[in-house]
C-alpha atoms as one frame of an Amber mdcrd trajectory, in Angstrom:
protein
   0.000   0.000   0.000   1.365   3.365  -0.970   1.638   6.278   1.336  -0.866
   8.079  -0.535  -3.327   5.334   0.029  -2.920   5.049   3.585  -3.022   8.514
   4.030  -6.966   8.659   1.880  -8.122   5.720   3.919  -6.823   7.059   7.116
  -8.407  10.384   6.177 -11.688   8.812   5.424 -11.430   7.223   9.179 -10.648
  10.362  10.507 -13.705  11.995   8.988 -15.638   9.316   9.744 -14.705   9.592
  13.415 -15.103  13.407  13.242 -18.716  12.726  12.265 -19.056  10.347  14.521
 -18.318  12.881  17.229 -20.744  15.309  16.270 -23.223  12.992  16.340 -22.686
  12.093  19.898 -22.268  15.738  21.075 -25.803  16.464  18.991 -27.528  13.392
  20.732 -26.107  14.278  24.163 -26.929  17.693  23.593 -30.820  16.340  23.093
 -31.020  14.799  26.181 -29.414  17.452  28.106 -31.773  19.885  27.078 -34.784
  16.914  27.534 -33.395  16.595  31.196 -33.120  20.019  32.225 -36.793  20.744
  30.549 -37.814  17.570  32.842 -36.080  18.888  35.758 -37.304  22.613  35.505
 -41.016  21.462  34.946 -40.760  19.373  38.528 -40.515  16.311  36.928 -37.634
  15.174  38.602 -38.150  11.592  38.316 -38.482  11.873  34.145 -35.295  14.580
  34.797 -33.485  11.418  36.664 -33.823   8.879  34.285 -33.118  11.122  30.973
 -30.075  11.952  32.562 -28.930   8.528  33.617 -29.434   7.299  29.849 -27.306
  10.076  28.649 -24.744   9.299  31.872 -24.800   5.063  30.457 -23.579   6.532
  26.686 -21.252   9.174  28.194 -20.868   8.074  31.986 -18.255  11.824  32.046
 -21.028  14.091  31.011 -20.947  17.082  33.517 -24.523  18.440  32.796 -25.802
  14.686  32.660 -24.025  13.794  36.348 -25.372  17.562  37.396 -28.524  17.169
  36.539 -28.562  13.487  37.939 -27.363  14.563  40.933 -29.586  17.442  41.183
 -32.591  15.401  40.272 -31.954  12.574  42.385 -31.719  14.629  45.772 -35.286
  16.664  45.213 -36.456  12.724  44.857 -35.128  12.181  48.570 -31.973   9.757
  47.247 -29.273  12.060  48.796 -26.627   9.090  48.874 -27.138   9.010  45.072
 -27.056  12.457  44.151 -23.788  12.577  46.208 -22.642  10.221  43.730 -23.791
  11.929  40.762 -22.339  15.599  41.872 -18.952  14.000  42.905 -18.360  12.607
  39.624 -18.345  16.074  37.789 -15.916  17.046  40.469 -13.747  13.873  38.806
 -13.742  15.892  35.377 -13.770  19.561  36.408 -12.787  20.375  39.607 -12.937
  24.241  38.551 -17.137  24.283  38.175 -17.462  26.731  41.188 -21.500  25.326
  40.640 -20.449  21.586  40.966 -18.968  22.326  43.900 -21.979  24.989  44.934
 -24.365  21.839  44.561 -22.314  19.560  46.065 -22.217  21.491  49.184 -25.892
  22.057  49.426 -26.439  18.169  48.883 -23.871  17.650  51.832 -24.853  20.190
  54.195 -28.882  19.000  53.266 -27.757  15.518  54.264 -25.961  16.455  57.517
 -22.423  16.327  55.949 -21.207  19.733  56.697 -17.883  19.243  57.338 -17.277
  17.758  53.634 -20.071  20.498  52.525 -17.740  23.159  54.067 -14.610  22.001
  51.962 -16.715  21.848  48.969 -18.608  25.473  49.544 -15.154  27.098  50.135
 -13.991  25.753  47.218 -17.146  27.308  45.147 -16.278  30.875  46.766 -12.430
  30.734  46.014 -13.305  29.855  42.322 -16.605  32.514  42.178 -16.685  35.099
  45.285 -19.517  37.064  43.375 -22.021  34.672  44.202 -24.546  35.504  47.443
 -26.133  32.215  47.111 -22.556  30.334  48.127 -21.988  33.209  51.014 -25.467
  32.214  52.348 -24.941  28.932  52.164 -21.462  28.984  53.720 -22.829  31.048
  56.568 -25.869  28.069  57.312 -23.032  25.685  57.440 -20.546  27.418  59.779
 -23.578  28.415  61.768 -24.323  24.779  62.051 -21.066  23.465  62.964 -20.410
  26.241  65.805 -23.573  24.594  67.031 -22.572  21.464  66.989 -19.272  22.071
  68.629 -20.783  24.572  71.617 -22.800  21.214  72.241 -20.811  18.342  71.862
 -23.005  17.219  68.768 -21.463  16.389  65.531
């Protein structure tokens, strides 16, 4: 096989793969947009389940695990939406938001130690937001408590 001919086949796989690509972005895109539809509309159960199809095609997917994780604690699974929020932390540990959501999962679940290292890592990346200031304040509050009486 000539050179040349590798180089047209390989080109063809490379443009295959390239199209390949898009495709998957387009389809993951779809549900994305289907789960956060879902998920703003209350329907966190359909929300769930769009997302964890999406998450079983492209187990990485930060708005998939998000919106899993998200999903999954307004249906009472904490545990699992810990799961879910921690695994966009594996693939972008700067999403001031992951780590906003995290916290609130944590802290919601009695966790606030871990929801403390998590919320002070969503101010250091985004100081601008009130939402992780209030939050950070509930948890701090909470732990004082639980130290000035022996509860943890």
């Amino acid at each position: 096989m000539t050179s040349a001919g590798w180089s047209s086949q390989h080109g063809a796989v490379v443009l295959g793969n390239a199209r390949a690509l898009r495709a998957h972005r387009a389809a993951c895109d779809v549900h994305i947009t289907q789960a956060k539809r879902a998920f703003d509309a209350d329907k966190f159960a359909a929300a769930l389940d769009i997302a964890a199809k999406l998450l079983t095609r492209d187990p990485g997917n930060l708005d998939g695990n998000h919106i899993a994780g998200l999903a999954a604690h307004q249906l009472g699974h904490s545990q699992l939406a810990i799961q879910y929020l921690a695994k966009t932390l594996l693939h972008d540990r700067s999403g001031a938001e992951h780590h906003y959501a995290l916290a609130w999962v944590l802290s919601e679940s009695g966790d606030y130690r871990r929801a403390q290292e998590h919320i002070t890592c969503a101010i250091e990346l985004n100081d601008d937001d009130a939402r992780f200031h209030d939050l950070e304040s509930s948890i701090v509050t909470t732990l004082a408590f639980q130290h000035d009486t022996g509860g943890e």
